[in-house]
C-alpha positions, 0 to 999 in steps of 0.5 A: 455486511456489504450493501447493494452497490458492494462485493463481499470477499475474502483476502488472504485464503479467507482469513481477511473478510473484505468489502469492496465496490461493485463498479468503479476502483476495484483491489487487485492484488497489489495492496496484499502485496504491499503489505507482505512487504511492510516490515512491521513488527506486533506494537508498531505503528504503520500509516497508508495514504490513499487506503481504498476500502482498507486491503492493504491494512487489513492483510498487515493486521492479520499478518502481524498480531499486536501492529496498530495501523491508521489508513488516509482515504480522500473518497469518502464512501470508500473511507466508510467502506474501510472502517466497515471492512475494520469492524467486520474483522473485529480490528476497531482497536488496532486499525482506523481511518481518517477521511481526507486528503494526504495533508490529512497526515500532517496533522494526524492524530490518534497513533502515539507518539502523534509526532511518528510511526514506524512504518509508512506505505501506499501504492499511489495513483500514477496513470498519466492524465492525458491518456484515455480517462476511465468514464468511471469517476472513482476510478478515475480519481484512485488512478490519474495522477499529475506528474509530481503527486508520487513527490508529494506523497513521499513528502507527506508519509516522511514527515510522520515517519520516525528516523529509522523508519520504513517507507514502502510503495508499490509503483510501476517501473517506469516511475523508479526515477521519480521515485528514488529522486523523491526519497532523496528530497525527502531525507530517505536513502538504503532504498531496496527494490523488488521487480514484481516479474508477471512470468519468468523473462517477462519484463516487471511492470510493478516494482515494490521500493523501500527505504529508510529515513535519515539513512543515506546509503543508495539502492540494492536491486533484489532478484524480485518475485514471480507470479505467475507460472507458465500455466498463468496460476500463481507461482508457489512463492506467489500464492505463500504471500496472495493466499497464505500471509508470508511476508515479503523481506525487502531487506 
């Protein structure tokens, strides 16, 4: 499936195959992450905006049987890849992609009702661009970010959600504010947090954030999720979400 300038793999222990770039912007294991933490049920809908090569969509799928999902990707070659990476898995009636912008959203068609889903998602670029760029253009485009892109991505996602529904994003801590402070604008609220601890006593780098639209109760803190054990391999909690598909309840 993968071309000379791919690498093919497998997400969630083999049942996901997956695609990817060789250079430039390569998944970590922040998109399986994001989407144990989606909470959509078979017949729900869900959204991601800056999909990549597809990761996150593709674990929400093989996770959840019967969910439809569409994914939002500016980089074109990467929006290909991830419809590949669909078709690969045999999921071209369940998950597809639009190659665009995040204004994309707004006029979405495709997921009924078009005017809502039941769950939006993403893990937005958010490097500061006056640190040292990467001298690889698409990595550069997937992690530089101006200073309000979160705020408009959160805009944009809430636009398409249904009341009641779930926005989920993985950011790193030092972006909470920012955040939280967008979700309000945006008419979400019931936000629940879940630090992502690299080791036991070690500062969260990444924290995964939930809210709900139309809801206006503040913010629970979880007690969060080890990864790594003091060998370095993955925590047992870890590997049930990384290589065998639990979920990850933020509430």
């Amino acid at each position: 499936m993968s071309g000379a300038g791919e690498s093919e793999g497998y997400l969630l222990g083999g049942r996901v195959r997956y695609a990817q770039p060789r250079q430039g912007f390569r998944s970590g294991i922040e998109p399986v992450l994001l989407a144990a933490a989606v909470p959509v049920q078979a017949h729900e809908a869900v959204i991601e905006a800056g999909c990549g090569a597809g990761a996150a969509l593709l674990c929400l799928a093989a996770r959840v049987g019967g969910m439809r999902g569409c994914g939002v990707e500016r980089d074109p070659a990467l929006a290909a890849l991830a419809a590949r990476n669909i078709a690969a898995n045999g999921w071209e009636g369940r998950l597809f992609i639009v190659a665009g912008d995040i204004a994309a959203l707004l006029s979405l068609k495709g997921l009924p009702p078009e005017e809502s889903v039941d769950h939006v998602c993403a893990n937005p670029p958010w490097h500061d661009p006056a640190a040292t760029p990467s001298p690889d253009s698409a990595r550069r485009c997937a992690k530089i970010a101006p200073a309000d892109l979160v705020a408009r991505w959160v805009a944009a996602l809430s636009a398409r959600l249904r009341r009641g529904g779930t926005m989920t994003l993985i950011l790193p801590a030092s972006q909470m504010t920012r955040a939280l402070a967008a979700f309000a604008a945006a008419g979400l609220g019931d936000a629940a947090l879940m630090p992502l601890w690299p080791r036991a006593g070690k500062p969260a780098r990444l924290i995964l954030v939930q809210a709900r639209k139309g809801i206006s109760r503040g913010e629970t803190l979880l007690p969060g999720l080890v990864l790594h054990d003091a060998g370095g391999g993955f925590t047992e909690a870890a590997e049930a979400v990384l290589r065998h598909g639990a979920a990850l309840l933020l509430r």
